[in-house]
C-alpha positions in Angstrom: 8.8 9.6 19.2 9.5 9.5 15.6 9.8 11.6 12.3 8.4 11.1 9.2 10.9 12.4 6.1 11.4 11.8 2.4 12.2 8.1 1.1 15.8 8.3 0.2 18.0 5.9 -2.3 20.1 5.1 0.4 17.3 3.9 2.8 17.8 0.5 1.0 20.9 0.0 3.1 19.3 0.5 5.8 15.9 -1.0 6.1 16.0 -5.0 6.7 15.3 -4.7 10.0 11.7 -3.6 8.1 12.0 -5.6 5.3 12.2 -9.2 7.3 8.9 -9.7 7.6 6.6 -12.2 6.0 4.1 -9.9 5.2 6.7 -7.4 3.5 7.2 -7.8 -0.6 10.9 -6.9 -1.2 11.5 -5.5 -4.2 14.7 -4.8 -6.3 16.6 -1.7 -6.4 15.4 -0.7 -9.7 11.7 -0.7 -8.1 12.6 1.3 -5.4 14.5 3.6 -7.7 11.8 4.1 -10.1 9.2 4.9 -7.0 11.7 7.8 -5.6 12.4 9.2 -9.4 8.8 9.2 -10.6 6.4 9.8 -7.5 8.8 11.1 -4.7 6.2 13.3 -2.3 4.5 9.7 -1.9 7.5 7.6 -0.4 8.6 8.1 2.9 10.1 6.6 6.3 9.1 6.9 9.7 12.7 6.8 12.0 14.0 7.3 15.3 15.6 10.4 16.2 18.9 8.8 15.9 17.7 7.5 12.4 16.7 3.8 12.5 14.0 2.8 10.2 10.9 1.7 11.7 9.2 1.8 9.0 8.3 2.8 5.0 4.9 3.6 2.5 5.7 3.4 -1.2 2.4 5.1 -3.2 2.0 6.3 -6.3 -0.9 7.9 -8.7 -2.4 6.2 -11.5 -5.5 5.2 -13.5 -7.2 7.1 -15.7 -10.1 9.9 -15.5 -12.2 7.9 -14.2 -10.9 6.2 -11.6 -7.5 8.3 -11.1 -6.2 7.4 -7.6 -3.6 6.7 -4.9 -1.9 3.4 -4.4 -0.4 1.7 -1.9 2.1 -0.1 -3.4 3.9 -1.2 -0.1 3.6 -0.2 3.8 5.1 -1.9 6.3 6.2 -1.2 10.0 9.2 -3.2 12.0 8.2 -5.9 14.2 9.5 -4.1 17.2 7.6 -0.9 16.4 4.3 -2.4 15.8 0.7 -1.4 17.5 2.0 2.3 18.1 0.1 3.7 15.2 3.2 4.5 12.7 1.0 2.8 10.1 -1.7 5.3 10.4 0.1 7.8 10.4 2.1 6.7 6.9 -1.6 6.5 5.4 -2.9 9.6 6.1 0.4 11.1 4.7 -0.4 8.9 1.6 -4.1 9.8 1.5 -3.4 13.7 1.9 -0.9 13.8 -1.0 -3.4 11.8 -3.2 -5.9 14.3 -2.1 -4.3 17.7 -2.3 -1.6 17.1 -4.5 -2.8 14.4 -7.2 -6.3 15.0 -6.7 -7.3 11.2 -6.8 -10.8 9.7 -6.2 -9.4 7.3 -3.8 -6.6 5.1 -2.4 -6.2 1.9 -3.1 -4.0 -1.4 -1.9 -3.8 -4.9 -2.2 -3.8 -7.4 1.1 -3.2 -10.9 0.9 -7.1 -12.6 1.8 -4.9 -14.4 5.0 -3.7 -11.4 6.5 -6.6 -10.9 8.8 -4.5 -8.1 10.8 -3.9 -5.9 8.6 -7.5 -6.1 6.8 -8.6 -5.2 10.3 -6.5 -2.3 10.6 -7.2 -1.2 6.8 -10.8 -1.3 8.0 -10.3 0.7 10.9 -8.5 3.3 8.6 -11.9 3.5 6.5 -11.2 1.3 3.6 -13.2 -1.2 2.3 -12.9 -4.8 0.2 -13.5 -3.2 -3.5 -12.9 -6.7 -5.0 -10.9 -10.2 -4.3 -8.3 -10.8 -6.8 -8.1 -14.6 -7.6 -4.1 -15.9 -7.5 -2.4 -11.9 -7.1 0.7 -13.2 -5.2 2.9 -16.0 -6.1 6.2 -16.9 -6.2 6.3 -17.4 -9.7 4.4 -13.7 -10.5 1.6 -11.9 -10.5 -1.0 -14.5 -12.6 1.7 -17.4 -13.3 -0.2 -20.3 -12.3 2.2 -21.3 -9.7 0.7 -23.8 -6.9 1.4 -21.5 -4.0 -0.3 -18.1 -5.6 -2.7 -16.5 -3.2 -5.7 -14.0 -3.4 -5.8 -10.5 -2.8 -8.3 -8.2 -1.7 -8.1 -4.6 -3.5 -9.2 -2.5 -0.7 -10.3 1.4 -1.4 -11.0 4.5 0.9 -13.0 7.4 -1.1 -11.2 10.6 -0.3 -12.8 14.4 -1.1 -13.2 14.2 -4.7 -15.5 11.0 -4.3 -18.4 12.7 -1.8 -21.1 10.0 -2.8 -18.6 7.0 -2.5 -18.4 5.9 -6.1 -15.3 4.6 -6.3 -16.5 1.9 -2.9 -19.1 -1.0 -3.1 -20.8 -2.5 0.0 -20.4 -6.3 -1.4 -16.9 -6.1 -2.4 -15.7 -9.7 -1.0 -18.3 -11.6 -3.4 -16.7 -9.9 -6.6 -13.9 -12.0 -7.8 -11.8 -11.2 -10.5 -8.7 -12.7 -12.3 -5.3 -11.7 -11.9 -5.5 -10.6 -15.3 -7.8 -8.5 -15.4 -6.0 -6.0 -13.0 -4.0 -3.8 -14.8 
C-alpha cells in the first residue's frame, strides 16, 4: 500500500534512496524549490504508510496557445519498489491535473533513446515518440557539445482538449531536431 501526497521542501532530505538511480537527473535545491513554489498541485510523492519515499513526479505547464501542455520534468520510482505500478499511478495524477486544472493539450517528457524500459512503459501509458532530440543530455548541459551527450526522445499523450490527436505524429522517431531548437 502506499499514498500519494503533496511534494514537500523537506522531501529532499529524504529521497536518495529514489534519487540513486542512473536513470534519475538530480537536481539542485533551487530546482526543486522553484517546482514546489511555482506549480505545486503537479509535484508529488508516493510513500509508505510509515513515510518512506518510493517514489516522486515533478510536472509543470507551459508553452503557449498553441501547444499549452503538461511536462514531465522528472518521475522516478525506487529500485525496490519497481514493477508495482507507482509510476502509473504518478502519471495519471500528472495527466489529470494538466487536464482539469491547466487545461493542456497534452503531456509531454523527455527519455534518454537507451532507456528502452521506460519508453516501453511510456508506450504502454499511451504516449508516443513526438520527436528525437539530437545530444539533450550531457554532462556538460543541455546542447554543450560534450562527447558523452545523448539523444532524447520528446514523448506526448493527447489528453481531452486534443480529440483529433494534433498535438501526436505517427512517424515521430524519423524527425530529428537539435538540442537548440527545444525551448
Amino acid at each position: 500500500m502506499s499514498i500519494i501526497r503533496p511534494f514537500r521542501a523537506t522531501d529532499q532530505f529524504k529521497f536518495n534512496n529514489v534519487n540513486l538511480d542512473i536513470w534519475t537527473e538530480t537536481y539542485g535545491i533551487s530546482f526543486y524549490l522553484h517546482y514546489l513554489s511555482r506549480w505545486p498541485d503537479m509535484c508529488s510523492v508516493q510513500e509508505t504508510p510509515d513515510g518512506k519515499i518510493m517514489g516522486y513526479v515533478l510536472g509543470k505547464a507551459e508553452g503557449g496557445r498553441e501547444d499549452w501542455h503538461g511536462h514531465v520534468t522528472a518521475i522516478t520510482v525506487a529500485p525496490e519498489y519497481r514493477r508495482l505500478g507507482l509510476a502509473a499511478s504518478m502519471m495519471k495524477f500528472l495527466e489529470r491535473v494538466s487536464d482539469d486544472v491547466y487545461r493542456g493539450l497534452f503531456v509531454d517528457l523527455y527519455v534518454r533513446c537507451e532507456n528502452q524500459i521506460a519508453i516501453s512503459m511510456y508506450e504502454g501509458f499511451g504516449y508516443s515518440v513526438y520527436r528525437r532530440v539530437r545530444e539533450y543530455y550531457g554532462s556538460l548541459g543541455r546542447g554543450a557539445g560534450g562527447a558523452d551527450e545523448e539523444d532524447a526522445f520528446d514523448m506526448r499523450k493527447p489528453l481531452s482538449r486534443d480529440p483529433m490527436r494534433r498535438s501526436v505524429r505517427p512517424n515521430g522517431r524519423t524527425m530529428l531536431v537539435s538540442a537548440h531548437d527545444v525551448s
